[in-house]
Each structure stands twice: as structure tokens, then as C-alpha cells.
C-alpha positions, 0 to 999 in steps of 0.5 A: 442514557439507556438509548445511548447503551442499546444504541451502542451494543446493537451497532457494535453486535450489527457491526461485527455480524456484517463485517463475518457476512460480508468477508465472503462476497469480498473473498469472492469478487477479488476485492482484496487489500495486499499486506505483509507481503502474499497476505490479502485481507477482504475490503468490506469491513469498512461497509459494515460499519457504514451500514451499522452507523447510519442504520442504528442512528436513522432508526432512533430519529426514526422511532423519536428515542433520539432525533438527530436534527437537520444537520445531523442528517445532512451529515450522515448523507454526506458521509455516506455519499463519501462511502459510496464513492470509497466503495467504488475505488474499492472495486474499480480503483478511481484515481485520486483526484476523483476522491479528493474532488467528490469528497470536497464537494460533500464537505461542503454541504456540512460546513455550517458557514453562518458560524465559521464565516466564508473564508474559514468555512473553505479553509474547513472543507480543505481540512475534512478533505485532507482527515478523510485522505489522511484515514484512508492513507492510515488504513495500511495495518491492521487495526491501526485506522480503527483503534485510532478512529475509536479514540478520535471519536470519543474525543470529538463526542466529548467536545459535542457534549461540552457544546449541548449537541446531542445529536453528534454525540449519539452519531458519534458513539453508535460509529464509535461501537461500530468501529469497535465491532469491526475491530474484533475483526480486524484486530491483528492478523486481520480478516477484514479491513476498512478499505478506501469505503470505511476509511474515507467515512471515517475520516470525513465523519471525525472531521466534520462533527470536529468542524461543527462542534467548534463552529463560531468559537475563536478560529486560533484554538480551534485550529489548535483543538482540530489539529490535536484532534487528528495528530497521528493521521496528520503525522503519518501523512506527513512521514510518508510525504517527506519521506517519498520527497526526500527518496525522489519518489513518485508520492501517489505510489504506495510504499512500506513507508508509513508509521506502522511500516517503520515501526514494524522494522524497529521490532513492534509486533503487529498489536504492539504498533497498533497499541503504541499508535492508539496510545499515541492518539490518545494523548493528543486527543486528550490536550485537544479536548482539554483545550476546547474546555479551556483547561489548558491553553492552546499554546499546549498543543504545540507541545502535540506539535513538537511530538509530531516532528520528533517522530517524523524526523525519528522515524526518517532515519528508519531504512525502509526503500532499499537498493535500487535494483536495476531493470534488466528488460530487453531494453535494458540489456540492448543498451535502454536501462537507466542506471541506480542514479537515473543516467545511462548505462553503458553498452556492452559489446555482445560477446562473440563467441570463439570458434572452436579447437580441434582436439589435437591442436590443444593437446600439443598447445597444453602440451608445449607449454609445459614442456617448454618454449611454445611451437607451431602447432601442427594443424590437425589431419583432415581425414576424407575418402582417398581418391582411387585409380581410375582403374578401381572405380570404372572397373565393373567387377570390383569387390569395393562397396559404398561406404557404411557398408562391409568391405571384401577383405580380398581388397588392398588395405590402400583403397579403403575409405577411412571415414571422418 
């Protein structure tokens, strides 16, 4: 009990200490995370609490205070191979086939199939993928992805300590007080965030120990327990999927639509979505761990379920795309564009332009058409260098000069050059 204590301060303390540190190296290197429009957040937060984790859980196997066991340290590899792999697509932005790859291959390393059995064990590492997704996908405001990971870990430690597993309930409540110092951090406005590293360990960490927690018991209330467990990371993943669905968007492309981004536009402040949301999955963890205890039964999470839909179909009807702008490239204004439903545009003529007036002439146009029917209009007067005599220009001693300079006044007023 007292290990449990100092366990959890120290990761708590070592957690926000890591999370200041390592905002500046982030700052520095560029590896930053766009939110709310020209506001960027540092990405090594999520490091911190991997760090602070795995440092104070190895050091109480270490000293023998509180040793995890094999499984428990096959997890923490996991979970940290899992990490790394985030912090790569932090700095070098992976697709994300190489995340839902890499991190099924570490989820099954810690299924436990002796006590699931083959077929449910694959379907278990299906699931730990989709939660690790799932929180990286969460990770899109601040402090939604940690106080919802908060909460879901007290629920999970709470079903390890019905099953006598001590080793997942240490694990559990050292990521729980890190992730808590990360949130002092991370709490709106943010000055630091999980990023694809943090949230990744997060989701894969919460549910794998939900996984081996309900090993070997009945596979229908277990699937009951593990999906009311997650119940807000499995509703924002499945607003943003119906939604970009429905808009004919492209799924992988990030967009302001997640749970957060539509609360936002119904006017939640950035700490009130994040409480709603934490709130939220408090009541949904709490019927999974009731029905894990057998307090309640399991047809009660359809009742978390049922929550689920409401909002999702809810928030649908929050506008959150936008019109359509129509490119305007080169392409687009020489006839490539496409219009507002994909088909398209027509090609406009470029405009010729009209070949200009004299001054004259559109005087006597205005003119003639107030005064009364429209007339011919006399061309304009083309003013040249009258031709001279022959006499003028071959006679050596005349007076005349080049044009642009002064002329002798003794010179007929004919045989001046009017310039034009």
C-alpha cells in the first residue's frame, strides 16, 4: 500500500519534471502538433510518460518492493516497442499502415492464448490495435486523450484487482499518476501533447491489461466489459468514420470533425469538453467494472451502447466541413477544375479586350445621343507633317529646322509641322 503511494507520486513528480524538459527539444527540432487553427503544441509530452512508466515499474521489480512477473514485463516491452514506433511517426510521420502493422505484432505477444483460446486471442489483438488507434485518434484537444486515459486505467486496475493481479495494478496506477503529471501540462491551453508516442502507449497499454484481466472468463460479458471500457475512444472513432462517410471524404485525411471539434461548436469551452468527455467515460467504465464484478449484468452496457448511438447521430447534425471552395489554379481557370459536385466546369472564353476610342469620337457618340437620333460620327483627324514643295525642302538656305526645334517666325504659317 505504501509502495503503491510513493510509486505513484514519484511517476507523477518524474512525469510533469519530463514533460517541461522535453517541450524544449521538441520546440527546437519542429516536432510540433497544429491545433486551433496557428496554435502548435510540442509532441514529447507522450515520451515523458512512457518514460516515467516504465522507469518507476522496472525500478520496484528491480528493488523487489513490488515485482511484476513475466507477463507484466513482456508487456511493458511491448508497450514500449509500441512507443517507439509513435515516436518515429512523430518525427518522420509513417503511413498508417506501418502503425496498425507494428502494433499488431506487439499485441500479440501479450495476448495470453492459453486462456482466450485461438480464434478469441486473434480477435483480442484486432481489439488492442483498434484502442491504440482509437487513443491516437483522441489525442486532438487538449486534455481529452489524458483525462479519458486517467479514468479508463483506474477502471482497468480496478478489474485487476478483483482477479488478485497485482502486478497490473501497480502498472496500472504508476501510467495512471503519469498521465496525471502530464496533464498539468497538457490541461487547456495545452503546452505539450501526447502526440502519436504517448497516445499509442496509452491505448495499447489500457487494452492490453483490460485483455489479460478478462482472460479465460465468459467471451460475451467480456466483450460487454472490454467495449464499455473504451466507450468514448470507440465513439469518436466511429463519429469521424460515419461522418467523413457520409461527406465523401477521404478517411485517413485529418479533419475538425472528432467529438471534441463538435463540441467546441456548440459553445463547450476547451475545459469544459474536456470535463463533459472525462465524465463521460467515467460512466461508461463504471458499468464495465460493475459487470465484470457481476453487479450488473452484461445486457447493461447496451445501455452504454445505446448512449453511444445518440451521440454519434447527435453530433452528425453539427456542420463541421463547410462549402466547398472551388480551386482556382492555373488549371482550373484554363478549363481543368472540377466544380462543387466533382463534375466539370465549363470553359469560359477569354475576354478579348476592345480596341480603344479616340477621344473625339466618343465625345460626338455621348454627344449624339442626348441630343438626339445617333449620326455618323466623324472620324477623328490624323494629325501628320504636311508634305512641302519641292522648292522648301531642296532649297539650301531655307529658315525651316528639324522638327522638336524652334522654327524662324519669318516662315509661312503653311509650312509649319504640326506634331501629333
Amino acid at each position: 500500500m505504501l509502495y503503491g503511494i510513493a510509486a505513484a507520486a514519484i511517476a507523477l513528480f518524474l512525469s510533469a519534471v519530463l514533460a517541461a524538459l522535453l517541450r524544449v527539444p521538441a520546440l527546437r527540432l519542429g516536432l510540433l502538433d497544429r491545433r486551433q487553427r496557428q496554435r502548435r503544441v510540442p509532441l514529447f509530452g507522450g515520451a515523458a510518460v512512457v518514460l516515467a512508466t516504465c522507469l518507476v515499474a522496472i525500478a520496484g521489480d528491480r528493488t523487489g518492493i513490488a515485482p511484476l512477473g513475466d507477463g507484466i514485463k513482456v508487456l511493458l516491452a511491448a508497450g514500449g516497442a509500441v512507443a517507439a514506433l509513435g515516436l518515429i511517426a512523430d518525427v518522420w510521420r509513417l503511413n498508417v499502415r506501418f502503425l496498425v502493422v507494428g502494433t499488431a505484432v506487439a499485441a500479440a505477444f501479450v495476448v495470453p492464448y492459453g486462456d482466450t483460446g485461438t480464434l478469441p486471442g486473434v480477435a483480442a489483438v484486432g481489439w488492442i490495435t483498434f484502442v491504440a488507434l482509437a487513443f491516437r485518434a483522441l489525442d486532438h484537444a487538449d486534455g481529452v486523450a489524458g483525462t479519458v486515459g486517467v479514468v479508463t486505467a483506474f477502471g482497468v486496475a480496478a478489474c485487476a484487482a478483483v482477479e488478485v493481479m497485482d502486478g497490473l495494478v501497480v502498472v496500472l496506477s504508476v501510467f495512471a499518476a503519469a498521465l496525471t503529471g502530464f496533464l498539468m501540462h497538457n490541461w487547456p491551453p495545452a503546452r505539450v501533447a501526447l502526440g502519436a508516442c504517448g497516445s499509442l502507449f496509452s491505448g495499447f497499454l489500457l487494452a492490453a491489461t483490460a485483455v489479460i484481466a478478462r482472460a479465460g472468463q465468459d467471451p460475451v460479458v467480456g466483450t460487454a466489459v472490454l467495449f464499455a471500457l473504451t466507450a468514448v475512444a470507440g465513439a469518436d472513432v466511429l463519429l469521424v468514420l460515419v461522418s467523413r462517410r457520409l461527406a465523401r471524404r477521404p478517411l485517413l485525411r485529418g479533419a475538425p470533425d472528432h467529438l471534441a471539434h463538435r463540441l467546441r461548436r456548440l459553445g463547450l469551452t476547451p475545459q469544459g469538453v474536456a470535463v463533459l468527455l472525462g465524465v463521460a467515460a467515467f460512466c461508461a467504465v463504471l458499468v464495465g467494472v460493475l459487470a465484470h464484478t457481476g453487479w450488473l449484468q452484461a445486457r447493461t452496457v447496451l445501455w452504454v451502447a445505446g448512449g453511444v448511438l445518440v451521440v454519434v447521430l447527435g453530433l452528425l447534425r453539427v456542420s463541421v466541413y463547410g462549402p466547398a471552395r472551388a480551386r482556382t489554379g492555373r488549371a482550373g481557370r484554363q478549363g481543368g477544375g472540377r466544380d462543387a459536385r466533382g463534375g466539370r466546369r465549363a470553359v469560359r472564353a477569354p475576354r478579348v479586350p476592345r480596341a480603344p476610342r479616340a477621344r473625339g469620337a466618343l465625345q460626338e457618340e455621348r454627344a449624339g445621343t442626348r441630343s438626339g437620333p445617333r449620326t455618323m460620327a466623324r472620324p477623328a483627324p490624323v494629325y501628320g507633317p504636311r508634305r512641302q514643295p519641292e522648292a522648301a525642302r531642296s532649297s539650301p538656305d531655307s529658315e525651316v529646322r528639324r522638327v522638336g526645334r524652334s522654327v524662324s517666325p519669318q516662315v509661312n504659317a503653311s509650312l509649319r509641322v504640326r506634331n501629333g
